[in-house]
Kinemage of the C-alpha trace (Angstrom):
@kinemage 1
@onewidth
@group {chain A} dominant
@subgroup {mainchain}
@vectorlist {calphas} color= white
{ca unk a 1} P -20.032 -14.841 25.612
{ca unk a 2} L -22.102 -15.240 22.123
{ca unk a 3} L -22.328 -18.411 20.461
{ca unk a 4} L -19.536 -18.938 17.505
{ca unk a 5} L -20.856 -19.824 14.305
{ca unk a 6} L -17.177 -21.921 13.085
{ca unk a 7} L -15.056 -23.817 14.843
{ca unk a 8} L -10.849 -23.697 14.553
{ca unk a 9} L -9.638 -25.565 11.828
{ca unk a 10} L -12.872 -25.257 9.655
{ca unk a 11} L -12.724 -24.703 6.301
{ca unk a 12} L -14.958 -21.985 5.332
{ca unk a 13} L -14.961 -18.810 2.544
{ca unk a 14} L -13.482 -15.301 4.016
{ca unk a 15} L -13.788 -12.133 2.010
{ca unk a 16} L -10.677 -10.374 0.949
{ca unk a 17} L -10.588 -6.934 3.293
{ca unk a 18} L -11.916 -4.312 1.008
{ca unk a 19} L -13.528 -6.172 -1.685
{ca unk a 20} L -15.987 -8.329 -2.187
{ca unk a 21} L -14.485 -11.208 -2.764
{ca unk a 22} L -14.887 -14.542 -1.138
{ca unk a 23} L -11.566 -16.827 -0.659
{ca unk a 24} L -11.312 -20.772 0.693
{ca unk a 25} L -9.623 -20.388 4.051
{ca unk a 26} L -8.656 -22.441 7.053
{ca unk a 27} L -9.888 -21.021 10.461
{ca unk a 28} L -6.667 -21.321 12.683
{ca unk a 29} L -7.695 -19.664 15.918
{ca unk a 30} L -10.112 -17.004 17.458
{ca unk a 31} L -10.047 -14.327 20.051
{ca unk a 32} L -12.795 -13.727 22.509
{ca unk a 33} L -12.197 -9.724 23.224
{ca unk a 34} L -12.406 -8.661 19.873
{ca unk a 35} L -14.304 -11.532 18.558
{ca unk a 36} L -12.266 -11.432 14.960
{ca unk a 37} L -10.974 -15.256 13.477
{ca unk a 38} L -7.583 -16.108 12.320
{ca unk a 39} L -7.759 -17.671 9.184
{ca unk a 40} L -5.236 -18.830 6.568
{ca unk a 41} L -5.429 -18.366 2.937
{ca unk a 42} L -3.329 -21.069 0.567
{ca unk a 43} L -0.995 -18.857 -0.069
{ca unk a 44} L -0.060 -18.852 3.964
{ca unk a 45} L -1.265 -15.106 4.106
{ca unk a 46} L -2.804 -14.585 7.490
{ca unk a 47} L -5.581 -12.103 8.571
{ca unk a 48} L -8.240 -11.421 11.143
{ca unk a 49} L -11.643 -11.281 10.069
{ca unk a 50} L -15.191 -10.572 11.331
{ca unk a 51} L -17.728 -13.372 11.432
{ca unk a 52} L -19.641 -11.141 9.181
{ca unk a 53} L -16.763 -11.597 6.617
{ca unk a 54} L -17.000 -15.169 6.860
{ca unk a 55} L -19.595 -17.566 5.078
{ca unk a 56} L -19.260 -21.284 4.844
{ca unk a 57} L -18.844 -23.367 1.486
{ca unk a 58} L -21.875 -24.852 1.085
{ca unk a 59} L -23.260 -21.313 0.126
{ca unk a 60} L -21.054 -20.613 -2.451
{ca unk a 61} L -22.235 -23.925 -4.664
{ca unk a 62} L -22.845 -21.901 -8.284
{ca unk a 63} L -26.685 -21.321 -9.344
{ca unk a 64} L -27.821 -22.327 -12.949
{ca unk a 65} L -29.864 -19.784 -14.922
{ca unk a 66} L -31.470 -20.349 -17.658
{ca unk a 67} L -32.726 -16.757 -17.862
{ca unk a 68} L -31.489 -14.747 -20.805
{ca unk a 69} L -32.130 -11.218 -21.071
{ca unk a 70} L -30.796 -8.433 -24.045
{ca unk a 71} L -29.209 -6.020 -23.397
{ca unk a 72} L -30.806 -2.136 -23.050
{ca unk a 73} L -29.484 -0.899 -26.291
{ca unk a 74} L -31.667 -4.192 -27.989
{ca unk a 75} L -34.779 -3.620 -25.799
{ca unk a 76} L -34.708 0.376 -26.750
{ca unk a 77} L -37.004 1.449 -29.319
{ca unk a 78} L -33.815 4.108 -30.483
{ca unk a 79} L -30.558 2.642 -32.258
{ca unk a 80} L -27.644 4.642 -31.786
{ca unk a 81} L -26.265 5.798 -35.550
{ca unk a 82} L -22.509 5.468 -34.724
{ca unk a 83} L -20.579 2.780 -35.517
{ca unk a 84} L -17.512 1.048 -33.757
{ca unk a 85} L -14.720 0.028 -35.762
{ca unk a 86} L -15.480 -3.632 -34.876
{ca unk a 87} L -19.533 -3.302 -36.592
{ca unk a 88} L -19.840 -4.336 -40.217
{ca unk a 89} L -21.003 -1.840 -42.340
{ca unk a 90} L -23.999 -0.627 -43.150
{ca unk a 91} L -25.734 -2.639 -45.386
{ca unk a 92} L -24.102 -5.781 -44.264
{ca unk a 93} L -26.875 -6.658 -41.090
{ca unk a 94} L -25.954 -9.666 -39.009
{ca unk a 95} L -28.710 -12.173 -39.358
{ca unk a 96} L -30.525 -12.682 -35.978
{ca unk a 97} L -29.081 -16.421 -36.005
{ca unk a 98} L -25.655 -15.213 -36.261
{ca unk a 99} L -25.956 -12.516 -33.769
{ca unk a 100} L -27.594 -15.734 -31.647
{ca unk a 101} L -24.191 -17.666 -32.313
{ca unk a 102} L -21.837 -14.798 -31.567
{ca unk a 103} L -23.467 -14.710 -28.023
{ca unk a 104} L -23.272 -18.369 -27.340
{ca unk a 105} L -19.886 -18.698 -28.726
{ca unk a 106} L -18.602 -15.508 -26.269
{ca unk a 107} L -20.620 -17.137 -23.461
{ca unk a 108} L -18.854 -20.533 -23.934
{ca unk a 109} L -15.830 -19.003 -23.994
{ca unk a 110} L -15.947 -16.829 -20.733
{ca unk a 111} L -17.055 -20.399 -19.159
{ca unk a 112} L -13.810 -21.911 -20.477
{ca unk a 113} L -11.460 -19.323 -19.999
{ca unk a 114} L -12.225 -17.215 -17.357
{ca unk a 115} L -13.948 -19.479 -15.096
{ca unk a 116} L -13.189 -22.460 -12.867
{ca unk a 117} L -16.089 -22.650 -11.086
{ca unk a 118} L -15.515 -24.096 -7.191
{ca unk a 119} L -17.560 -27.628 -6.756
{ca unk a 120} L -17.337 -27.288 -2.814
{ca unk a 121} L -20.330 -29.755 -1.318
{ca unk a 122} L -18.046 -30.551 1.804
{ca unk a 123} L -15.830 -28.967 3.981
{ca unk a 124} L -12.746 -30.450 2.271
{ca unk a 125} L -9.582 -30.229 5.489
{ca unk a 126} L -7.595 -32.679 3.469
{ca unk a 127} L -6.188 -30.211 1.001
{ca unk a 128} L -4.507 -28.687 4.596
{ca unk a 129} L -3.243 -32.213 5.458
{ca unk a 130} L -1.115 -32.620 2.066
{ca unk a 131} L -3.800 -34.975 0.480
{ca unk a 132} L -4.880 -34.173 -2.961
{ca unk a 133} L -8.376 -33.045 -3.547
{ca unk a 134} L -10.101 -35.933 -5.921
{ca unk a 135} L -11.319 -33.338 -8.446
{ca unk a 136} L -7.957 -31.904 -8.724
{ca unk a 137} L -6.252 -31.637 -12.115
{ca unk a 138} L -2.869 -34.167 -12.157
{ca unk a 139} L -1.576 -31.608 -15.403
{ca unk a 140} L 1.119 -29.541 -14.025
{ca unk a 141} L 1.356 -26.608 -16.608
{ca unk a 142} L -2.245 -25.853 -15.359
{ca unk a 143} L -1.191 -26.126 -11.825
{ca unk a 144} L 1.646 -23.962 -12.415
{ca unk a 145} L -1.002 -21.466 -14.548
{ca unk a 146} L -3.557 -21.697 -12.432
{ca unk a 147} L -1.296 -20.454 -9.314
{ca unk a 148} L 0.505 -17.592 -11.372
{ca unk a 149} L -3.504 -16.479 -12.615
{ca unk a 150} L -5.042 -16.456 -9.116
{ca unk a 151} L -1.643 -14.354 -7.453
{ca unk a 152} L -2.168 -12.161 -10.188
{ca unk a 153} L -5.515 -11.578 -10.123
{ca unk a 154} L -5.457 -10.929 -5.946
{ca unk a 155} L -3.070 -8.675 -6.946
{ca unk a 156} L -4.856 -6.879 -9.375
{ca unk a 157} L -7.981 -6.650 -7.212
{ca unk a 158} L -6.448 -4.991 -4.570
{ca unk a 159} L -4.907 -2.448 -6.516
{ca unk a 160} L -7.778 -1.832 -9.081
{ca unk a 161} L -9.605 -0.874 -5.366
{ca unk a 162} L -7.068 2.232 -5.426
{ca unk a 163} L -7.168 3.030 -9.258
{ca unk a 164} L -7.480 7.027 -9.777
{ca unk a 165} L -10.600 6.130 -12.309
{ca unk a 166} L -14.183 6.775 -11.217
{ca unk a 167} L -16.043 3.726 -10.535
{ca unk a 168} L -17.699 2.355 -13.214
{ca unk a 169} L -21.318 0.824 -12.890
{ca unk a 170} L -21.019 -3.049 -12.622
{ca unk a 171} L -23.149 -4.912 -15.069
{ca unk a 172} L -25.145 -8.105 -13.440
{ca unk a 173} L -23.630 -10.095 -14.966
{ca unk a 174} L -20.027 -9.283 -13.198
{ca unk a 175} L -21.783 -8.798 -10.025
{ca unk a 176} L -23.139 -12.551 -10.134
{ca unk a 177} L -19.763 -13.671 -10.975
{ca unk a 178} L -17.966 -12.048 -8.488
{ca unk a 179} L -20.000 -12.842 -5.826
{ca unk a 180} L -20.301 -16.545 -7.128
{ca unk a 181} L -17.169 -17.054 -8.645
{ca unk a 182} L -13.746 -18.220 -6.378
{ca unk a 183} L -10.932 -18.801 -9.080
{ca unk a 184} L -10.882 -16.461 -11.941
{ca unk a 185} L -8.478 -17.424 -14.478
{ca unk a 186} L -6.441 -14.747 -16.140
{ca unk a 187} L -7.880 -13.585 -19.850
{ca unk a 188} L -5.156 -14.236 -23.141
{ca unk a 189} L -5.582 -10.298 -23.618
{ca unk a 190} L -2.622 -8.880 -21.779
{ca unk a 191} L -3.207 -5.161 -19.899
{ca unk a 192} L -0.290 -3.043 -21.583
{ca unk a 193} L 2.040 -0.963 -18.828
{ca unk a 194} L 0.700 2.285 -19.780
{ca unk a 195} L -2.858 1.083 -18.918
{ca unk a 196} L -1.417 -0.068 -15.601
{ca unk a 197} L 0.371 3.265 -15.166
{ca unk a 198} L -2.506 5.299 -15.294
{ca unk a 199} L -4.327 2.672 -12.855
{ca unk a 200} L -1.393 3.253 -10.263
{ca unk a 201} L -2.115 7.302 -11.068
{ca unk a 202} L 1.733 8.094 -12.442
{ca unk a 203} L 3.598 10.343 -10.787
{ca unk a 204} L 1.043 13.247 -10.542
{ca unk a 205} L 2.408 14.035 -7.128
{ca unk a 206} L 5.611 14.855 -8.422
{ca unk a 207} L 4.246 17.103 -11.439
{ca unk a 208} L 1.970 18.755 -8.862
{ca unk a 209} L 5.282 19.604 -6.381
{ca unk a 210} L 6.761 20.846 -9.818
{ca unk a 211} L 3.586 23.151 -10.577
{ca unk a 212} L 4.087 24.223 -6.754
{ca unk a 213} L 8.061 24.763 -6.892
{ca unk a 214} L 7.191 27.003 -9.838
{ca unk a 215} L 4.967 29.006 -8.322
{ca unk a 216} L 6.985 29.733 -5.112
{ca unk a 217} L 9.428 30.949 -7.639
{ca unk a 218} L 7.597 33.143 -9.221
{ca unk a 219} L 6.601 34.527 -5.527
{ca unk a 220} L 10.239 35.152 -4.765
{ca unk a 221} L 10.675 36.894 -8.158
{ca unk a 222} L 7.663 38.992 -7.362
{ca unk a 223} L 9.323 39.659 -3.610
{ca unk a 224} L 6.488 38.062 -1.839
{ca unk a 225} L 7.794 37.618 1.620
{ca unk a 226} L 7.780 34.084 2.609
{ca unk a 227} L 9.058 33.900 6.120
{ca unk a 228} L 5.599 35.163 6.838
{ca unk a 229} L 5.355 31.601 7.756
{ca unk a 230} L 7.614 31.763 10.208
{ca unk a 231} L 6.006 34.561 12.160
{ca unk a 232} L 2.771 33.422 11.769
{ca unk a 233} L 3.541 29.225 12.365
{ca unk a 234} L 1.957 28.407 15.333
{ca unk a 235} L -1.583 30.190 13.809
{ca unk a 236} L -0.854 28.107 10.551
{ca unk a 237} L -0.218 25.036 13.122
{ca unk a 238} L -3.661 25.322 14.605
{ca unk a 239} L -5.575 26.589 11.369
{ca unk a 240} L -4.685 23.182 9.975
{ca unk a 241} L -4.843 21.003 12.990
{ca unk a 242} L -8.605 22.589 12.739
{ca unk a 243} L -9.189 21.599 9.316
{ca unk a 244} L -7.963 18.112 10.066
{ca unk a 245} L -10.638 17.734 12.572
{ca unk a 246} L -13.688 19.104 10.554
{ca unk a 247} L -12.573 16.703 7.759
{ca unk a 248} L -12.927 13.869 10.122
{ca unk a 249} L -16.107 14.446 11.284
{ca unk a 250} L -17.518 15.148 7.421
{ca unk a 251} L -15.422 11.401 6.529
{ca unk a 252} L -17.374 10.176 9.689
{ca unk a 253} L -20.384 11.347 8.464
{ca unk a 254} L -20.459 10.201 4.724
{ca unk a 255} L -19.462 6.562 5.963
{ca unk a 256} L -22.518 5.997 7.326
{ca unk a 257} L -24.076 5.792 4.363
{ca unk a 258} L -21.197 4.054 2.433
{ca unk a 259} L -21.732 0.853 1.124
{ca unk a 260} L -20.599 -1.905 3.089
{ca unk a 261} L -17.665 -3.387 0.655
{ca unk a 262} L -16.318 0.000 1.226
{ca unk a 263} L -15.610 0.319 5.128
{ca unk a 264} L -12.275 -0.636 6.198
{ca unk a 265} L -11.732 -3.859 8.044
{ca unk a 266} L -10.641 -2.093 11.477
{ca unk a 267} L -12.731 0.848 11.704
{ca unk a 268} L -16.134 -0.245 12.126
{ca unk a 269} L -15.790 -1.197 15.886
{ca unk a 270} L -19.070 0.556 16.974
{ca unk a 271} L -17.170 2.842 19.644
{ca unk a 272} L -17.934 6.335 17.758
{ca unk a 273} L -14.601 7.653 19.275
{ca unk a 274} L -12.398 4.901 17.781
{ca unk a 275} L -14.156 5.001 14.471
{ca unk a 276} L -13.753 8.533 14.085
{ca unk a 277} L -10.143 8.044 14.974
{ca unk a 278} L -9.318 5.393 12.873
{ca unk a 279} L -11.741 5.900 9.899
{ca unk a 280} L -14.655 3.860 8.881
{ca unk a 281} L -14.619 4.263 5.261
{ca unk a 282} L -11.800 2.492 3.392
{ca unk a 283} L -11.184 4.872 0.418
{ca unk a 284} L -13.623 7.842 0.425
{ca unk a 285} L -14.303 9.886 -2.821
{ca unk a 286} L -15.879 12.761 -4.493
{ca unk a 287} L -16.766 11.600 -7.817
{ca unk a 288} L -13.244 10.589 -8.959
{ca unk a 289} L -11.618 12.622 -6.404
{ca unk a 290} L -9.777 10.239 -3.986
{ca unk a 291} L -9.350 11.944 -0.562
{ca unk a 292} L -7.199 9.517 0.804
{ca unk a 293} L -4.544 9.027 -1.661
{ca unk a 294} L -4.671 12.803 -2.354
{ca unk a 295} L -4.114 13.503 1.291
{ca unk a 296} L -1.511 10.855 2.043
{ca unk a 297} L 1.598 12.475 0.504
{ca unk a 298} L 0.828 15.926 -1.634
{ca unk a 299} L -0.520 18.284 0.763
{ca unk a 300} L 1.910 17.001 4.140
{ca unk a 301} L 5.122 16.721 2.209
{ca unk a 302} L 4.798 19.666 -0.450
{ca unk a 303} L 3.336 22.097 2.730
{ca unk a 304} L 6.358 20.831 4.713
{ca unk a 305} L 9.362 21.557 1.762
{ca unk a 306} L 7.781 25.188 1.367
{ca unk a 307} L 8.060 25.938 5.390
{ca unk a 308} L 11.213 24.418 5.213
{ca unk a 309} L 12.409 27.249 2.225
{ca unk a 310} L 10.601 29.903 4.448
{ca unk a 311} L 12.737 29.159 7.327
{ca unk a 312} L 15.820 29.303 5.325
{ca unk a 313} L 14.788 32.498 4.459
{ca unk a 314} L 13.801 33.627 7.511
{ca unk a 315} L 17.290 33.074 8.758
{ca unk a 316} L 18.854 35.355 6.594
{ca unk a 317} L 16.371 38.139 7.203
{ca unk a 318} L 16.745 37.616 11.031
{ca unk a 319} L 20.499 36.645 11.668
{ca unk a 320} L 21.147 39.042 8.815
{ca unk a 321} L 23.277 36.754 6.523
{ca unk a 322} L 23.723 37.155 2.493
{ca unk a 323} L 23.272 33.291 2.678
{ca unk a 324} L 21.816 30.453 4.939
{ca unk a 325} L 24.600 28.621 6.922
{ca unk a 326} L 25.588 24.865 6.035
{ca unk a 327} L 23.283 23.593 8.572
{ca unk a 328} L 20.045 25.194 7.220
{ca unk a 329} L 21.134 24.092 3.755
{ca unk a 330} L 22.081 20.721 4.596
{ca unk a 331} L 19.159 20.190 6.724
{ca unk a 332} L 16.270 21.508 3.132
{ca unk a 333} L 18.572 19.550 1.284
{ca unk a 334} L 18.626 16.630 2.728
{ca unk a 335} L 14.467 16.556 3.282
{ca unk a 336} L 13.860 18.037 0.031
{ca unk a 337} L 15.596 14.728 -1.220
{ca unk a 338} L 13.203 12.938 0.861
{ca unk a 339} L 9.959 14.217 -0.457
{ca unk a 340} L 11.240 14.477 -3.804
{ca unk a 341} L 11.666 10.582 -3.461
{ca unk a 342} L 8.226 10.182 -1.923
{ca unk a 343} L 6.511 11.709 -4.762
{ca unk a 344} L 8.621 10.158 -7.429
{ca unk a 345} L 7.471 6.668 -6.186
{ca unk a 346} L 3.808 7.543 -5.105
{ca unk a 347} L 2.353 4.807 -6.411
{ca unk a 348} L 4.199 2.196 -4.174
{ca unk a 349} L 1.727 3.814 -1.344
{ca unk a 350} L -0.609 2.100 -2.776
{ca unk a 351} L 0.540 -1.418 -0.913
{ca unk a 352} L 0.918 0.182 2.553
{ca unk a 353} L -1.169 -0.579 5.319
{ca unk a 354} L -2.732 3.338 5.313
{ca unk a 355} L -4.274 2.725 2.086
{ca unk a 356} L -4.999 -1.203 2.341
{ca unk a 357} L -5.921 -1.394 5.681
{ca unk a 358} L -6.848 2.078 7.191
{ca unk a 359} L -9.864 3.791 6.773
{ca unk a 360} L -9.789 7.828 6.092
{ca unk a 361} L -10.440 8.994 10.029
{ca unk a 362} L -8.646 11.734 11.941
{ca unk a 363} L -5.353 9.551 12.682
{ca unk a 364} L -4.472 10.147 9.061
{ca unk a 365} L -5.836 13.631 8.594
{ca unk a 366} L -3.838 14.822 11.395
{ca unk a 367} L -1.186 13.313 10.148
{ca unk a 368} L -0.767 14.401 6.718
{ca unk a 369} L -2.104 17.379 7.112
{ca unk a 370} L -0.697 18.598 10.753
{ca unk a 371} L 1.708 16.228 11.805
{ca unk a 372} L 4.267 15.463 8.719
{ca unk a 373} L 4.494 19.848 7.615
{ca unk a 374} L 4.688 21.175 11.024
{ca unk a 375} L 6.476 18.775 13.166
{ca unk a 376} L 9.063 17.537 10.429
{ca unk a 377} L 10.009 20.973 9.827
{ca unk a 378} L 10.653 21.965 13.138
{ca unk a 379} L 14.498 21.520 12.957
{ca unk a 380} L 14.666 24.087 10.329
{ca unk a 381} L 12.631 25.974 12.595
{ca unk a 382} L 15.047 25.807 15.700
{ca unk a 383} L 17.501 26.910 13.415
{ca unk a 384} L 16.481 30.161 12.271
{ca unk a 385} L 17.649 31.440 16.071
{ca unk a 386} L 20.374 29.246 16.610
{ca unk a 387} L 22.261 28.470 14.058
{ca unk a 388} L 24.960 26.100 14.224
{ca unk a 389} L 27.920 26.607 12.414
{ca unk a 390} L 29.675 23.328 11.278
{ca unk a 391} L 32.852 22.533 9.224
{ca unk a 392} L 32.912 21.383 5.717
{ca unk a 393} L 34.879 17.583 6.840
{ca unk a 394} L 31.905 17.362 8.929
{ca unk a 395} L 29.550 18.324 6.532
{ca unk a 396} L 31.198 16.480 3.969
{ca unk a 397} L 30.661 13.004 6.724
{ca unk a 398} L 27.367 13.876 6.769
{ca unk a 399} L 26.233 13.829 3.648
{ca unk a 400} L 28.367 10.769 2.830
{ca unk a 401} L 26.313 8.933 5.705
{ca unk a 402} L 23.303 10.194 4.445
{ca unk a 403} L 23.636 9.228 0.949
{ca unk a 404} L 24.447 6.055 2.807
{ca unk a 405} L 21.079 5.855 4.846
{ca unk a 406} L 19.177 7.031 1.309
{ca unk a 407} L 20.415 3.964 -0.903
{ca unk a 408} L 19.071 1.203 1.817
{ca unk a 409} L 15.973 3.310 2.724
{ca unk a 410} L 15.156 3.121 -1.279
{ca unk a 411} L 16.164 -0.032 -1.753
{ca unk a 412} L 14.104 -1.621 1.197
{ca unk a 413} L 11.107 0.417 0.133
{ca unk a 414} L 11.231 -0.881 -3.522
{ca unk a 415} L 12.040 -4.398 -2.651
{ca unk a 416} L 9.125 -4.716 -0.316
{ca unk a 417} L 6.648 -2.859 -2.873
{ca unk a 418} L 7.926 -5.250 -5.854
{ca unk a 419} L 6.923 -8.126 -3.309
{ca unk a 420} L 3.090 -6.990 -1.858
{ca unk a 421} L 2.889 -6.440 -6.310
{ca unk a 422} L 4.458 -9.500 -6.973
{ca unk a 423} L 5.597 -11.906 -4.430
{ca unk a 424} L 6.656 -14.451 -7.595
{ca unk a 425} L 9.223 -11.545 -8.878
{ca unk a 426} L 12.313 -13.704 -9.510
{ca unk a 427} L 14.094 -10.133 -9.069
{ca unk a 428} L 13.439 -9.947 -5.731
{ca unk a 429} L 16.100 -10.749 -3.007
{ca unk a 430} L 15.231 -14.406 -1.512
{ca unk a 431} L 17.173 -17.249 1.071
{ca unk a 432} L 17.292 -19.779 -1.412
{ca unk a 433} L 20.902 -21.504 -0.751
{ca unk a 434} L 23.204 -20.677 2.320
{ca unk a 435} L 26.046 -20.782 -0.102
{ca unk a 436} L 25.630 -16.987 -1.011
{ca unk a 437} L 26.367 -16.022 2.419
{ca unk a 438} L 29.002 -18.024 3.060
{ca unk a 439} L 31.403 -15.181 3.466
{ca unk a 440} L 29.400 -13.463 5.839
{ca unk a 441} L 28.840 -16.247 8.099
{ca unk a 442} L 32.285 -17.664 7.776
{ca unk a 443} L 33.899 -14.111 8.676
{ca unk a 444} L 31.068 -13.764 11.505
{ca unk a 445} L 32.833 -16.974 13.509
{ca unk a 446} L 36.390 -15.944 12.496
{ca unk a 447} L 36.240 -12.719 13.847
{ca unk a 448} L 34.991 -13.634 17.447
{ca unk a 449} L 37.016 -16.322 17.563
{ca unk a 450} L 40.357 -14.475 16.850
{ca unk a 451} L 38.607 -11.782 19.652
{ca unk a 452} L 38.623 -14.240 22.365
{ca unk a 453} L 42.142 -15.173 21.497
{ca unk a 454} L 43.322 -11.871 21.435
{ca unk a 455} L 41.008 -11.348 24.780
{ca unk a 456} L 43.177 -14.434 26.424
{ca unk a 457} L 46.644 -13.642 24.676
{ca unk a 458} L 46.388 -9.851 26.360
{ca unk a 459} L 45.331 -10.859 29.379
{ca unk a 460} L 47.921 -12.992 29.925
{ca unk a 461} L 50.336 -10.743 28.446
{ca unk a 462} L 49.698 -7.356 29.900
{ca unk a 463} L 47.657 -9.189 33.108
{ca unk a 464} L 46.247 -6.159 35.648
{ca unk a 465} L 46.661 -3.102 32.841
{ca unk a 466} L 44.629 -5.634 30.225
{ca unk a 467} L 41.773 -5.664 33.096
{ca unk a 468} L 41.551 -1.512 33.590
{ca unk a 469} L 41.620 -1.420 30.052
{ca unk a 470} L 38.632 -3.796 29.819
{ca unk a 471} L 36.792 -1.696 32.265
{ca unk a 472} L 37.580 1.851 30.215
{ca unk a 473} L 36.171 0.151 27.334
{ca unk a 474} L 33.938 -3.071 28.045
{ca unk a 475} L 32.331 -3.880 24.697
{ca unk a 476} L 34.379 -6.522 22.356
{ca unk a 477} L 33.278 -5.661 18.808
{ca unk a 478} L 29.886 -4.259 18.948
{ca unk a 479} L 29.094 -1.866 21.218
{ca unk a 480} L 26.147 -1.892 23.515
{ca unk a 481} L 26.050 -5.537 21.965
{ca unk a 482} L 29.317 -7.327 22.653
């Protein structure tokens, strides 16, 4: 068994999964099969991480430079002509003194503002005992600051790791300080909602199921037969499951030479099976083309509405009907309503484990591109040669209990985005005070206790019929639970 470098309960720096980024933790436990630690952050978040993804303190202590270097534009022999809105005008040159100033006076206030640089010469287990560290600020506006900056800015790390934009060339400057750096404090300049919009990527998947809805109806105006799909499924089936693969094996391929802050955290086992499977690269692109988050709704959930519309019509052509039946209809409505709602809130995939966690391997290929169009459509399919004819009271119970399902599917989805975005959201539903379900627990233990005096009032009241009864129907109040 190899030799481990840290020891449980050691304080050491662990680098947030898909960045690179380098966190104080507390090493709580470690397993010898998969030789990954436990560690906790401050926050109480828990993950496993590789001993690769773990250095200790004493090599994050911040290097001095007294190295200053201008910047290309300066050292260039060219000067552009054009002028920002910010420059002075022409005529007006900056004196090399005051140019000298400018820089100091932006350097000094990056150190002041954006910086709290760690002073970490020991491993310091107190802070996990409840003692106070002895270079720890008493103020507690900063301390309330300083932990609304540092959820924020985890936040915004993650999710700037999933932004739509190409990746722009670091400068040195932000490499140093990112790999030096452990609490960033939040900038005064605030990042407006459309800029964080566009970051998320909007709701392109919903314009781009628009721009397809349009042109499937322009097909049907033209008469383009589209229950072609449904005699030609299973080919369509394997065409894709097909692509699926050779997509794997080119995302296998161009990991290998991915950089290493790009691999996911669980995909890199070694075992060329399970890496292929699972994907090695956390969020593969071309240029500013993400294949992941194109690949995780758009192609599975649009592909599966449009073989859901050519099975409709498919029905009529083969049970020879002037319209679906109710079951067809209910059955695209009620999934169209699904996808529509996918693609309306695509950005919340964007906190899920397949894009946080999860590399781009065939697991997810398959799956959005095989899986979610051809196997969630297969209902519609068994209907186009038996149809099943069902009242509208039924139909109408149906679509009540749907609408039912819909409202706490959408509401559980959006709670638990708003809290991976924001755990601090004072929107979000919390157990604060046990008087706001008093009603619920009161009502709980009134209604099984005026069961088991009904249970003892009708068995002594109708005695042996009571007990036959009991046996036709054994359950209380819950069935299958009591």
């Amino acid at each position: 068994m190899p030799n481990r470098r840290f020891a449980v309960g050691e304080v050491v720096m662990g680098r947030w999964p898909g960045s690179v980024l380098y966190y104080e933790v507390q090493i709580t436990s470690y397993n010898d099969l998969t030789h990954f630690y436990t560690v906790q952050y401050k926050d109480g978040t828990e993950l496993e991480l590789r001993e690769s993804d773990i250095r200790s303190v004493s090599s994050f202590k911040p290097r001095k430079s007294n190295s200053s270097s201008s910047s290309p534009s300066r050292r260039s022999g060219s000067r552009s002509r054009s002028r920002s809105p910010g420059r002075s005008a022409k005529g007006k040159r900056r004196s090399s003194s005051q140019s000298r100033e400018s820089r100091d006076e932006k350097k000094k206030t990056v150190r002041e503002t954006n910086l709290t640089l760690l002073k970490l010469n020991e491993n310091n287990t107190s802070r996990y005992n409840g003692e106070p560290d002895s270079t720890e600020r008493n103020d507690t506006s900063y301390k309330i600051l300083q932990q609304k900056v540092e959820s924020e800015l985890e936040i915004r790390h993650v999710l700037d790791q999933y932004t739509l934009h190409p990746r722009r060339q670091k400068k040195k400057e932000e490499i140093f300080l990112e790999q030096r750096v452990f609490e960033t404090a939040k900038t005064t300049e605030k990042v407006s909602t459309q800029t964080k919009e566009l970051e998320f990527g909007g709701r392109i998947g919903f314009y781009a199921f628009v721009l397809t809805a349009a042109a499937v109806g322009n097909s049907l105006y033209f008469e383009i037969e589209l229950h072609y799909l449904y005699d030609h499924f299973l080919q369509f089936a394997v065409s894709a499951a097909i692509f699926s693969v050779l997509l794997s094996i080119y995302l296998y391929a161009r990991s290998l030479k991915a950089p290493k802050e790009e691999l996911s955290p669980g995909g890199n086992s070694g075992n060329f099976v399970y890496d292929l499977f699972i994907g090695r690269e956390l969020n593969p692109r071309i240029g500013n083309f993400d294949l992941k988050y194109f690949c995780e709704l758009r192609p599975g959930l649009i592909g599966w509405v449009v073989i859901n519309l050519a099975m409709l019509l498919a029905e009529m052509k083969v049970q020879d009907r002037n319209e679906p039946s109710l079951s067809m209809i209910l059955v695209n409505s009620f999934q169209l309503l699904y996808v529509v709602d996918a693609l309306w809130n695509e950005e919340a995939i964007l906190t899920t484990m397949d894009i946080t966690h999860d590399g781009f391997g065939f697991m997810l290929a398959f799956g959005d591109l095989v899986w979610i169009p051809f196997v969630y459509s297969l209902q519609a399919f068994y209907l186009v040669n038996h149809p099943s004819e069902i009242s509208w009271p039924i139909a109408s119970a149906i679509i009540i209990l749907n609408i039912f399902g819909y409202y706490i599917f959408r509401g559980a989805n959006s709670q638990k985005n708003a809290f991976r975005r924001n755990p601090n959201d004072p929107k979000l539903a919390r157990f604060n005070h046990i008087l706001p379900y008093f009603y619920m627990i009161y009502f709980t233990c009134l209604l099984i206790h005026r069961e088991a005096r009904d249970e003892h009032q009708c068995k002594k009241k109708y005695g042996l019929a009571w007990e036959r009864y009991c046996q036709r129907v054994p359950y209380r109040i819950f069935p299958y639970i009591y």
